[in-house]
C-alpha positions in Angstrom: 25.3 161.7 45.6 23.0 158.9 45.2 23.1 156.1 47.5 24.2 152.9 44.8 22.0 149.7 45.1 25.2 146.7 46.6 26.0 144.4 44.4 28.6 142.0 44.8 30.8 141.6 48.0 31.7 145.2 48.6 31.7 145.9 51.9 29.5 148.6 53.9 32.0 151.3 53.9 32.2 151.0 50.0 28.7 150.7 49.2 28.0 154.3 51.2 30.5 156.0 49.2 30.0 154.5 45.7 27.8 156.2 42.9 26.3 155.5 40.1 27.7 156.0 36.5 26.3 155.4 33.0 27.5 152.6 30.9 29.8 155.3 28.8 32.0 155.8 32.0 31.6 152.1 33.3 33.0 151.1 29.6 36.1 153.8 30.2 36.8 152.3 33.5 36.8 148.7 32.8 37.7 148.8 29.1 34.6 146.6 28.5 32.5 147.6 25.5 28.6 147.9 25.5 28.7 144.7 23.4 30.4 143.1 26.1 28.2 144.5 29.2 25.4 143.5 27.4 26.6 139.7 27.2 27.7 139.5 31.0 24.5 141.3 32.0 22.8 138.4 29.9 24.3 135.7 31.4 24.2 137.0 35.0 27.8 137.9 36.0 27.8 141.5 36.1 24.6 143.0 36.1 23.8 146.7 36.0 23.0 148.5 39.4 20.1 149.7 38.2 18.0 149.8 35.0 15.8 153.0 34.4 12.1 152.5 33.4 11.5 154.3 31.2 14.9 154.9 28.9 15.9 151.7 29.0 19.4 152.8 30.6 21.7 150.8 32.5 23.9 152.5 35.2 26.7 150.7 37.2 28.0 150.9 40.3 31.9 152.6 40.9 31.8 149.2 43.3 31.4 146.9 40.9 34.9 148.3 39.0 36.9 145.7 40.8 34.5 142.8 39.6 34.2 144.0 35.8 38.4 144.0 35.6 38.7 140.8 37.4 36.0 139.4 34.8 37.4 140.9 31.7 41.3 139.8 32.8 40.4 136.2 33.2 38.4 135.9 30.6 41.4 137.4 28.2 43.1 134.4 29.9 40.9 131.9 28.4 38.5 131.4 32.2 35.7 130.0 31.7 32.0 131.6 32.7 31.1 129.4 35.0 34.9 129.2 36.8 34.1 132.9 37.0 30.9 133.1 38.7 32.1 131.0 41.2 35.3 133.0 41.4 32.9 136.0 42.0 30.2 134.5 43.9 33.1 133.2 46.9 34.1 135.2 49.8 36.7 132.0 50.8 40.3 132.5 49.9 41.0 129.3 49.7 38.4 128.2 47.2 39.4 131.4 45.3 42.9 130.1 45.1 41.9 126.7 44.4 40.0 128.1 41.1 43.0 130.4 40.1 45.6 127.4 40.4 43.2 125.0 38.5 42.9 127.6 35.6 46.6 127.8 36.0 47.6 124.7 35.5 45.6 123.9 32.6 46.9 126.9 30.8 50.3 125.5 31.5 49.1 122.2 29.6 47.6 124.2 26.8 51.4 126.2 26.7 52.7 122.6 26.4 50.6 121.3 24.1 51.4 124.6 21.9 54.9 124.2 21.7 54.5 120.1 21.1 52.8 121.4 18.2 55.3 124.2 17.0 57.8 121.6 17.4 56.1 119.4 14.9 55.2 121.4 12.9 58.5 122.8 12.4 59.9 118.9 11.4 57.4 119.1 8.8 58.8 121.4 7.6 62.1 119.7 7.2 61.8 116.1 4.4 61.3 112.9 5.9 64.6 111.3 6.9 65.9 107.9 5.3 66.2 106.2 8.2 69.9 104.0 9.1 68.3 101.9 11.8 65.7 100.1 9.7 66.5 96.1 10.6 65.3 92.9 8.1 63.3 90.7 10.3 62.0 87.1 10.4 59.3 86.6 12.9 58.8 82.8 13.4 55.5 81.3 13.9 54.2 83.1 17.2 51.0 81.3 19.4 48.9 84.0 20.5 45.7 84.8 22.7 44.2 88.0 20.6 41.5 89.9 20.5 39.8 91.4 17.2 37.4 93.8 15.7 36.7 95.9 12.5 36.8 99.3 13.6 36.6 102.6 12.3 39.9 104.7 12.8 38.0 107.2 15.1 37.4 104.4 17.7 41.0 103.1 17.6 42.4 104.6 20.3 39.4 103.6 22.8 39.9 100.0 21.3 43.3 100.1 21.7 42.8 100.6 25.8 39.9 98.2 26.0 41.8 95.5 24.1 45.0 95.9 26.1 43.4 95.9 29.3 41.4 92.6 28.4 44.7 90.8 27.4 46.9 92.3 30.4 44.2 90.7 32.5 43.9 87.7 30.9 47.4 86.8 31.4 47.6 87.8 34.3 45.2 85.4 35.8 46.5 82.9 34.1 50.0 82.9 35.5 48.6 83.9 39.3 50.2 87.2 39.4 50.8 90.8 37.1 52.6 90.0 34.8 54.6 91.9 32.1 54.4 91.1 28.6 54.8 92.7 25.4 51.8 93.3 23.1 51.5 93.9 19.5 48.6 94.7 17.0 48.2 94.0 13.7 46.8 96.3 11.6 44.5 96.1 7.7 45.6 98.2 4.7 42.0 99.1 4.9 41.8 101.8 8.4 44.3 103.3 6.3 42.6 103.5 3.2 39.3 103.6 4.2 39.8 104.8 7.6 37.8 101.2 8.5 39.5 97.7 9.1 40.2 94.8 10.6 42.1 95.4 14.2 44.1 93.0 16.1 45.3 93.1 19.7 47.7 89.9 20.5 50.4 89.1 23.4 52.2 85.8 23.2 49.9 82.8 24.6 50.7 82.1 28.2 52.2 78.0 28.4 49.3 75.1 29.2 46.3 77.7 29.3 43.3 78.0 27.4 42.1 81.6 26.5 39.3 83.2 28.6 35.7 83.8 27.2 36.3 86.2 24.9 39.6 85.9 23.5 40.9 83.3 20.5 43.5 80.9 20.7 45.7 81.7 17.1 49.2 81.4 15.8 50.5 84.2 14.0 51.7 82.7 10.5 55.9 83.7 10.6 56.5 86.4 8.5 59.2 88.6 7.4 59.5 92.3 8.3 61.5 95.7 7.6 61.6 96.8 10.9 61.6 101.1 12.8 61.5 102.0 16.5 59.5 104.6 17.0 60.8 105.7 20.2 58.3 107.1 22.9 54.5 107.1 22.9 52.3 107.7 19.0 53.0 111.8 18.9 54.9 111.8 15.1 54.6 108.4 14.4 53.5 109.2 10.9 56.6 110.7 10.4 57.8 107.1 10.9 55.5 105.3 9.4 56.7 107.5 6.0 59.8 107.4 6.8 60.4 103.0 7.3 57.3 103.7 3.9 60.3 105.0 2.0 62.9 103.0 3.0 60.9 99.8 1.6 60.1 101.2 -1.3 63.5 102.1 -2.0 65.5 99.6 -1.0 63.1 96.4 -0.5 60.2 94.7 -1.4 56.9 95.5 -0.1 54.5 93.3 0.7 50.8 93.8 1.0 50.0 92.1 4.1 49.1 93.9 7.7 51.0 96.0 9.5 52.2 94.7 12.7 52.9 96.4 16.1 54.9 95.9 19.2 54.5 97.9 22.2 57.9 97.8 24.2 58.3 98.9 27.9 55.3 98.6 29.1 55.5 97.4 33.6 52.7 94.7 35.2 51.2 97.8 36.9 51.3 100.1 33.3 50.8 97.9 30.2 50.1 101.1 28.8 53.1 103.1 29.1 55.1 102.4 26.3 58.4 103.8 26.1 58.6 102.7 22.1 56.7 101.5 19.5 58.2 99.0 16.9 56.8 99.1 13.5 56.7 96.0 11.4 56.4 96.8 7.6 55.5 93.4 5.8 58.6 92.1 3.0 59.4 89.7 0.9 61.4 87.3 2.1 64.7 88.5 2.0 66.0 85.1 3.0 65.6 81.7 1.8 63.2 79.7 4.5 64.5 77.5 7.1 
């Protein structure tokens, strides 16, 4: 029997009584095709035991069994290469266990995020509702500090944070302490039908104090709205935006201005935990002005 060159951490007892096989019996063993041992051999994770010269043939160690199934388990579990190696490379339970629990847990967020998106996908499924709890609004004349940009729709969400933190702030030193208030954005036709537009970020001007560098002093003309709460953070707020869409078409007027914003629920230590979004829809006056 020939004596097998060690490779990996098989211990001395092992490596005396291994042998070597040819990559037709390694494939039966470990269920990995040639295809496959050629790609880990590639990338360095599970090398042959020796190559011959002159054929070209690989041959594998019966020690290296245990590494080949660990390697082709986790990787049918979506591990990556390099959480591998190290997986491979570490004789440290504890760091082995650490790895494991990391990969762990993010598969448990990819499960999550898989059946967030069955379940919305299954409500599309399903027509968008008339909604009952739409309420006619008029928003007096509001002063605000407000921060703006035109932005492409890919960006919004990173303008959304920066924004909102540079308001939070803002306010904040002005009154001497955190303070919680309740932001709202308005919002051009045009990031919705170009997918670029004018963005606005606003909270209601803090009494006798002039904005920072940075921010504009405004007032927010008054306005009348149709008015959804979208509970809960933006997942399915489309299906909201359609839905408040319909009922204005249908039962109001619409009017062709921005759409406006208000972020409800948000703490002095997490502006940006909302627990509900309302959504302004612009109308006609439904009522004759004061």
């Amino acid at each position: 029997m020939a004596m097998s060159h060690h490779v990996g951490d098989a211990n001395a007892e092992e490596d005396a009584m291994s042998a070597q096989v040819s990559i037709g019996d390694f494939a039966v063993m470990t269920s990995l095709s040639r295809k496959a041992l050629r790609h880990y051999h590639d990338i360095g994770i599970l090398e042959p035991a020796h190559i011959d010269p002159y054929t070209g043939y690989r041959f594998y160690d019966t020690s290296q069994v245990d590494h080949a199934h660990i390697i082709r388990r986790f990787r049918s579990l979506g591990m990556s290469i390099p959480d591998i190696k190290a997986l491979l490379s570490t004789d440290d339970a504890g760091a082995r266990t650490d790895i494991i629990t990391t990969h762990l847990e993010q598969m448990e967020a990819q499960l999550q995020q898989t059946r967030d998106t069955v379940g919305a996908l299954r409500e599309l499924l399903s027509p968008v509702r008339t909604p009952t709890d739409v309420t006619s609004r008029h928003e007096p004349a509001l002063a605000v500090w407000s921060v703006s940009a035109t932005i492409d729709t890919s960006g919004i969400d990173d303008w959304f944070a920066a924004s909102l933190r540079t308001l939070h702030r803002a306010v904040a030193v002005a009154a001497g302490v955190p303070t919680a208030v309740v932001p709202g954005g308005l919002y051009d036709r045009a990031l919705f039908l170009e997918q670029r537009g004018s963005a606005t970020m606003f909270v209601e001007a803090p009494p006798s104090a002039d904005p920072p560098e940075g921010i504009r002093a405004d007032v927010l003309p008054r306005a009348e709205f149709a008015v959804l709460t979208h509970a809960g953070g933006h997942d399915g707020i489309d299906r909201s935006y359609a839905a408040l869409g319909i009922y204005v078409n249908e039962h109001l007027i619409s009017s062709q201005g921005p759409i406006r914003e208000h972020y409800l629920g948000g703490t002095p230590t997490d502006p940006g935990r909302f627990t509900a979004t309302e959504i302004c829809w612009p109308i006609f006056s439904t009522t004759a002005p004061r």
